[in-house]
TIRO-437868 format. One line per field, with one value per atom (N, C-alpha, C, O): chain; atom name; residue in three letters; x, y, z. Coordinates in nm, 3 decimals, always signed. Layout:
! residues N
chain: (A ...)
name: (CA ...)
resn: (ala ...)
px: (X ...)
py: (Y ...)
pz: (Z ...)
! end
This chain:
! residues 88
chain: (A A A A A A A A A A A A A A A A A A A A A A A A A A A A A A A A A A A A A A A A A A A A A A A A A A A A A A A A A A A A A A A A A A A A A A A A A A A A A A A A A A A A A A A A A A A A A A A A A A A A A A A A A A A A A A A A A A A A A A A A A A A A A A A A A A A A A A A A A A A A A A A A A A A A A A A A A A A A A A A A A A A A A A A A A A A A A A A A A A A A A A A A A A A A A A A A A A A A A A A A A A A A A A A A A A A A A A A A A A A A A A A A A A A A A A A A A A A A A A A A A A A A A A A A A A A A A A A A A A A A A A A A A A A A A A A A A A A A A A A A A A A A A A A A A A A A A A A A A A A A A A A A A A A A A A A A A A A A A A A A A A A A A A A A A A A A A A A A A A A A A A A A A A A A A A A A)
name: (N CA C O N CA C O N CA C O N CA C O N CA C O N CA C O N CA C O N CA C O N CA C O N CA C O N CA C O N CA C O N CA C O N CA C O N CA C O N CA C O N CA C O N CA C O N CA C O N CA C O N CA C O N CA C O N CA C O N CA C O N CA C O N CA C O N CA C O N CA C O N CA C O N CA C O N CA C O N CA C O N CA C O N CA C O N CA C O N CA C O N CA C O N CA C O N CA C O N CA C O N CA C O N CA C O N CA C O N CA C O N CA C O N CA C O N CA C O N CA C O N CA C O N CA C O N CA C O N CA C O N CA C O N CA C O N CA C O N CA C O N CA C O N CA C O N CA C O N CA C O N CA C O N CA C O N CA C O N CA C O N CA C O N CA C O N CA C O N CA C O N CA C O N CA C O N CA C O N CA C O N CA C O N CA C O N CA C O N CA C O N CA C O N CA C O N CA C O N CA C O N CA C O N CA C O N CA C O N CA C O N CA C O N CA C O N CA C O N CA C O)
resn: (unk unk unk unk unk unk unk unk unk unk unk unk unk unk unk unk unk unk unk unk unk unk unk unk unk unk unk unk unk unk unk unk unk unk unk unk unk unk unk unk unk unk unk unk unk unk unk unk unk unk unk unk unk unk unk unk unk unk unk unk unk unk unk unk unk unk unk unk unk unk unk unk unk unk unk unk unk unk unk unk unk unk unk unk unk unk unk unk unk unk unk unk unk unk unk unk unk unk unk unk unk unk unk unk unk unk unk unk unk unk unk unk unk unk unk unk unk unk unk unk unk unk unk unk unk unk unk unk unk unk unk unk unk unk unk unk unk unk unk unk unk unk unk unk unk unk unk unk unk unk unk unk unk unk unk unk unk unk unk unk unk unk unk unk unk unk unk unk unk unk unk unk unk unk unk unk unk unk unk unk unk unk unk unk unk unk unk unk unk unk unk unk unk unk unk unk unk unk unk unk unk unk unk unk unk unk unk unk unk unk unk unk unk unk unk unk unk unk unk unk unk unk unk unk unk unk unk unk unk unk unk unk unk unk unk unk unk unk unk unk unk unk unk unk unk unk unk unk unk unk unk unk unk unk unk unk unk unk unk unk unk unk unk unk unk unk unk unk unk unk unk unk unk unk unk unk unk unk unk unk unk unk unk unk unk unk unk unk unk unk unk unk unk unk unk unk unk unk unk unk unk unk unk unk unk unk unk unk unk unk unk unk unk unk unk unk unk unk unk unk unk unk unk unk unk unk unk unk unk unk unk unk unk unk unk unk unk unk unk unk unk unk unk unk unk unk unk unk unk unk unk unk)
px: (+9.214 +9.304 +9.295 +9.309 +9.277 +9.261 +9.435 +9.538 +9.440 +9.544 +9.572 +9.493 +9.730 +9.767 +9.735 +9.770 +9.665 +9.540 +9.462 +9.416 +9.382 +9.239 +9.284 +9.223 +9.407 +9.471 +9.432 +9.365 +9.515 +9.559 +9.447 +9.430 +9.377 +9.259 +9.131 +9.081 +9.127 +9.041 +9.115 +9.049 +9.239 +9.332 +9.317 +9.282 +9.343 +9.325 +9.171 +9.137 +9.113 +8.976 +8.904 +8.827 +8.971 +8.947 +9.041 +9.007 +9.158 +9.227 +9.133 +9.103 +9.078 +8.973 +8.861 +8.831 +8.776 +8.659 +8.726 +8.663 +8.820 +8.915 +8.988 +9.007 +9.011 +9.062 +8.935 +8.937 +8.850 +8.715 +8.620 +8.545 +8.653 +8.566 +8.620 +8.552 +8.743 +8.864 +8.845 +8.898 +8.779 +8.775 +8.888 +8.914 +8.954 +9.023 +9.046 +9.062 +9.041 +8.974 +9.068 +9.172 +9.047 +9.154 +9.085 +8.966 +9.145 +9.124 +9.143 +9.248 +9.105 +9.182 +9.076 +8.960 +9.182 +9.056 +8.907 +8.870 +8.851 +8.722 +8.673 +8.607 +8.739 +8.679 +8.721 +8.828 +8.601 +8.628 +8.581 +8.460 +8.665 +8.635 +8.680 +8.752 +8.624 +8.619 +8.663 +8.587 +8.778 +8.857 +8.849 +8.887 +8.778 +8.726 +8.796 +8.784 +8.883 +8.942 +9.089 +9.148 +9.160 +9.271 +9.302 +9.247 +9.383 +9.465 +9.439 +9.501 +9.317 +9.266 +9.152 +9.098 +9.140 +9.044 +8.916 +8.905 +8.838 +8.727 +8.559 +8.454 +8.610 +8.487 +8.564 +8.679 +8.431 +8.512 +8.383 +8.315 +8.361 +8.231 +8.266 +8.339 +8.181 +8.216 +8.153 +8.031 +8.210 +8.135 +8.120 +8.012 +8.178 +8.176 +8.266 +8.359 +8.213 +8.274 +8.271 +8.226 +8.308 +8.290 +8.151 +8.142 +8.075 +7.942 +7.855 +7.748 +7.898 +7.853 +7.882 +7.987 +7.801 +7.791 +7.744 +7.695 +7.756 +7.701 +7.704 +7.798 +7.650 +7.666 +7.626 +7.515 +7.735 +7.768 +7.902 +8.015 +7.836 +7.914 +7.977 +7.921 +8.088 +8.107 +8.208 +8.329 +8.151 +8.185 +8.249 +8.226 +8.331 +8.413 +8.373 +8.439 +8.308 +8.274 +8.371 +8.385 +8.429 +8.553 +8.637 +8.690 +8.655 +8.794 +8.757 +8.846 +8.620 +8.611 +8.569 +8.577 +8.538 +8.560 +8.699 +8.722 +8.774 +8.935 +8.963 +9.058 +8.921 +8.997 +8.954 +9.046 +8.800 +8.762 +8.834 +8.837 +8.879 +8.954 +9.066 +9.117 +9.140 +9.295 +9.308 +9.415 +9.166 +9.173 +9.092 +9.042 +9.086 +8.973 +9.104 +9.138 +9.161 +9.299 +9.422 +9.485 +9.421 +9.482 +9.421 +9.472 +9.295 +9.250 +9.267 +9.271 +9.273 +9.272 +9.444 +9.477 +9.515 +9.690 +9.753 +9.866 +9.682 +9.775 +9.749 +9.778 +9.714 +9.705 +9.781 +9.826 +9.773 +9.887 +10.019 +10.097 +10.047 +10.169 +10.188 +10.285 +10.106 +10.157 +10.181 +10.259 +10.114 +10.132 +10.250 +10.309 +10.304 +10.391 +10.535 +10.617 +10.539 +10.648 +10.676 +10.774 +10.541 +10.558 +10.593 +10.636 +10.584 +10.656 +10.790 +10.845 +10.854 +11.021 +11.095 +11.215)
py: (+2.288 +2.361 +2.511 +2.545 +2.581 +2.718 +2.806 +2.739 +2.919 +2.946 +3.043 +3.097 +3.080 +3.187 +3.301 +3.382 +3.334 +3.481 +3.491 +3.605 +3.379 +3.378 +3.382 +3.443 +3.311 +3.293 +3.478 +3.538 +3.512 +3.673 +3.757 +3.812 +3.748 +3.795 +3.780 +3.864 +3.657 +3.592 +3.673 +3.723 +3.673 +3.711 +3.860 +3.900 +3.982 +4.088 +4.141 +4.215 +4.056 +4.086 +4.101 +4.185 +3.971 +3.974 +4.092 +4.124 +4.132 +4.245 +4.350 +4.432 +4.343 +4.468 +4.505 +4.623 +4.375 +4.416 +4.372 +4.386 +4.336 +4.384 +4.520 +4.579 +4.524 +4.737 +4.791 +4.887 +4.773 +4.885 +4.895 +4.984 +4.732 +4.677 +4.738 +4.813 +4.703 +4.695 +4.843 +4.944 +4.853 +4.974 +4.957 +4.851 +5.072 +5.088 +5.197 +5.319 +5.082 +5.169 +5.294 +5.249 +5.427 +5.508 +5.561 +5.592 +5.575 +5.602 +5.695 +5.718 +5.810 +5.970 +5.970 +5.929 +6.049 +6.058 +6.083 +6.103 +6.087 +6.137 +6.169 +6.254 +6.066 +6.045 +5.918 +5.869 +5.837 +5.709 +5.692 +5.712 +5.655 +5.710 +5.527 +5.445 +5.514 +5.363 +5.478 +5.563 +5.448 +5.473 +5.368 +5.251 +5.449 +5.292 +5.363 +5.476 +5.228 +5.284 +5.270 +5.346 +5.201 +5.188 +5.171 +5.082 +5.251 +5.350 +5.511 +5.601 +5.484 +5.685 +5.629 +5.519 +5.741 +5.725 +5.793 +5.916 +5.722 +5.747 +5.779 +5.835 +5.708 +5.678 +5.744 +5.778 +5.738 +5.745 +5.788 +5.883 +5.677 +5.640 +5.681 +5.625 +5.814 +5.880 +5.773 +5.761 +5.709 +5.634 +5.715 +5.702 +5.768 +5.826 +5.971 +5.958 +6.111 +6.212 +6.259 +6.195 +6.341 +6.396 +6.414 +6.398 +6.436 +6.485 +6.274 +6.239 +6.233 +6.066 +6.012 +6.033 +5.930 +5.791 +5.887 +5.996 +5.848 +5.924 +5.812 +5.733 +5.804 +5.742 +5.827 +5.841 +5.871 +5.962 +5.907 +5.885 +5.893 +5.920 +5.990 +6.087 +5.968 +6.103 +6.059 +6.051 +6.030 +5.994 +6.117 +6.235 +6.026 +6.159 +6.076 +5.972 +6.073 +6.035 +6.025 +5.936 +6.159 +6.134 +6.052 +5.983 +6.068 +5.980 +5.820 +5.753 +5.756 +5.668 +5.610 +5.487 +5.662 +5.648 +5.621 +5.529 +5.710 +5.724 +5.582 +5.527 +5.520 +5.418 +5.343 +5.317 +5.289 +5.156 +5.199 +5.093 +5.272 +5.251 +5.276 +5.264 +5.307 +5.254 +5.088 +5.031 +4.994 +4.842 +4.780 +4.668 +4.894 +4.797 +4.785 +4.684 +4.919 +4.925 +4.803 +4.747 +4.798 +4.682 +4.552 +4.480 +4.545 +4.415 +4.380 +4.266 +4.474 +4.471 +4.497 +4.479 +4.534 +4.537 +4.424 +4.383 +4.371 +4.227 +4.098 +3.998 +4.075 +3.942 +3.922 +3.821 +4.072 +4.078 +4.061 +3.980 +4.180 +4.146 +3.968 +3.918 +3.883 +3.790 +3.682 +3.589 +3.691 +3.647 +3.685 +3.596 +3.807 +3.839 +3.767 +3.709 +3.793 +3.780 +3.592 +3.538 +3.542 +3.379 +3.323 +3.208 +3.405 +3.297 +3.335 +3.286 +3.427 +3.456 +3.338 +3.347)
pz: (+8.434 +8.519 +8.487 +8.370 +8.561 +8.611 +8.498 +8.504 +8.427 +8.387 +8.467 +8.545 +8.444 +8.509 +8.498 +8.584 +8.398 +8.444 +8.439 +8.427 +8.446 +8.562 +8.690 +8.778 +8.714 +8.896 +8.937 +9.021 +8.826 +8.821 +8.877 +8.985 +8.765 +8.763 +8.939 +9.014 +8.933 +9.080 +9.216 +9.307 +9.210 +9.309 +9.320 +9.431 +9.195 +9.193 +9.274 +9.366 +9.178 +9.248 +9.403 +9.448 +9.467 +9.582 +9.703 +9.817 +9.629 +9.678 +9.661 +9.747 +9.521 +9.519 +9.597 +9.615 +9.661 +9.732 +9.885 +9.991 +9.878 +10.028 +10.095 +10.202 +9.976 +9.975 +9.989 +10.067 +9.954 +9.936 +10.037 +10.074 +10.086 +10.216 +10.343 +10.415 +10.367 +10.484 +10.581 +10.535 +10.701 +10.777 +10.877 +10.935 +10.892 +11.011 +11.117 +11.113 +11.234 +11.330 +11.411 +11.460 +11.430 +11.460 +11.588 +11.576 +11.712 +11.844 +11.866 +11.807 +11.933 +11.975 +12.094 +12.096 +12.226 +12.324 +12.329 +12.445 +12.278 +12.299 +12.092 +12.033 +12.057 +11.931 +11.899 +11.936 +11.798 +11.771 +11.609 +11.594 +11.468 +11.360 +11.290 +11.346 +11.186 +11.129 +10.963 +10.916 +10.920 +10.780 +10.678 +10.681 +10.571 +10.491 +10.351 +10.304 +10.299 +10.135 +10.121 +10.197 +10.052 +10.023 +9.868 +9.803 +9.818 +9.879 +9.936 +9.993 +9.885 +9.939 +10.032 +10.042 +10.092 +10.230 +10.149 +10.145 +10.096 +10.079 +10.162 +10.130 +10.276 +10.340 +10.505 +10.533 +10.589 +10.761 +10.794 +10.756 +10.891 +10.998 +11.138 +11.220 +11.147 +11.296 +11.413 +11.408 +11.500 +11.604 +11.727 +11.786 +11.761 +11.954 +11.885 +11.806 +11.937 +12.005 +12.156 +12.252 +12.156 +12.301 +12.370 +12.491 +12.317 +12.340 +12.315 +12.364 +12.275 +12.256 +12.174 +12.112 +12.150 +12.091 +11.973 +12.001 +11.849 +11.666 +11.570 +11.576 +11.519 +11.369 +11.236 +11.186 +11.201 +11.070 +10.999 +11.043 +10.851 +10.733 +10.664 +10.614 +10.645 +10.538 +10.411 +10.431 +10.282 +10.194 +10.087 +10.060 +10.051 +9.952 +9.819 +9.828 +9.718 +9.631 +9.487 +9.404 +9.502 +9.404 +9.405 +9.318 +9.579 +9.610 +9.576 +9.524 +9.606 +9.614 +9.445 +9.437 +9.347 +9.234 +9.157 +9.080 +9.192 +9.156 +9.229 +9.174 +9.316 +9.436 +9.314 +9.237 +9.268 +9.212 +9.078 +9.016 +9.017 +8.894 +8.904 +8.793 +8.980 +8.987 +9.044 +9.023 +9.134 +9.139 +9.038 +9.037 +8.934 +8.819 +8.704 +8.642 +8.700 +8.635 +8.631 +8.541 +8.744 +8.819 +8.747 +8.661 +8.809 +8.751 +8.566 +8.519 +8.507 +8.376 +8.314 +8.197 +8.402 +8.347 +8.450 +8.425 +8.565 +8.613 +8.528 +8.594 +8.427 +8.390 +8.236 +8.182 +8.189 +8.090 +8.122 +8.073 +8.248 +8.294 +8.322 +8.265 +8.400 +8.443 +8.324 +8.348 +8.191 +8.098 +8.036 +7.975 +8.038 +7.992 +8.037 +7.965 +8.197 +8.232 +8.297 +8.347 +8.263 +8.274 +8.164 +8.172 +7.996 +7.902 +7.871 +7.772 +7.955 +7.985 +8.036 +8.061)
! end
């Protein structure tokens, strides 16, 4: 049987390459932009401006460093906590 922080752990994780993965899509007339990164917007995939159709990146590299270690952080302080507060 699986313990409660491996649960922890498996669960964090998949939040992690779900936050990092997860684009969302933002509409404005005559622009169409895919926002990738939670909690900081690290990423954003230009699709359509005014002038057309584009495919451009534009990565913020800091931001997206700071993102994987505040969910690596996470991954490494949720399983203490859940140990902690399950033999209460």
């Amino acid at each position: 049987m699986m313990s409660r922080a491996e649960a922890t752990r498996i669960t964090v994780a998949v939040f992690t390459v779900v936050a990092l993965t997860y684009g969302r899509t933002v509409t404005y007339p005559d622009n169409v932009h895919v926002i990738h990164g939670v909690p900081f917007r690290w990423g954003v995939h230009q699709l359509v401006t005014i002038a057309g159709p584009v495919d451009q990146w534009t990565v913020n590299v800091t931001l997206l460093a700071l993102d994987i270690a505040i969910w690596m952080l996470i991954l490494l302080i949720a399983p203490i906590l859940a140990r902690r507060f399950s033999a209460e």
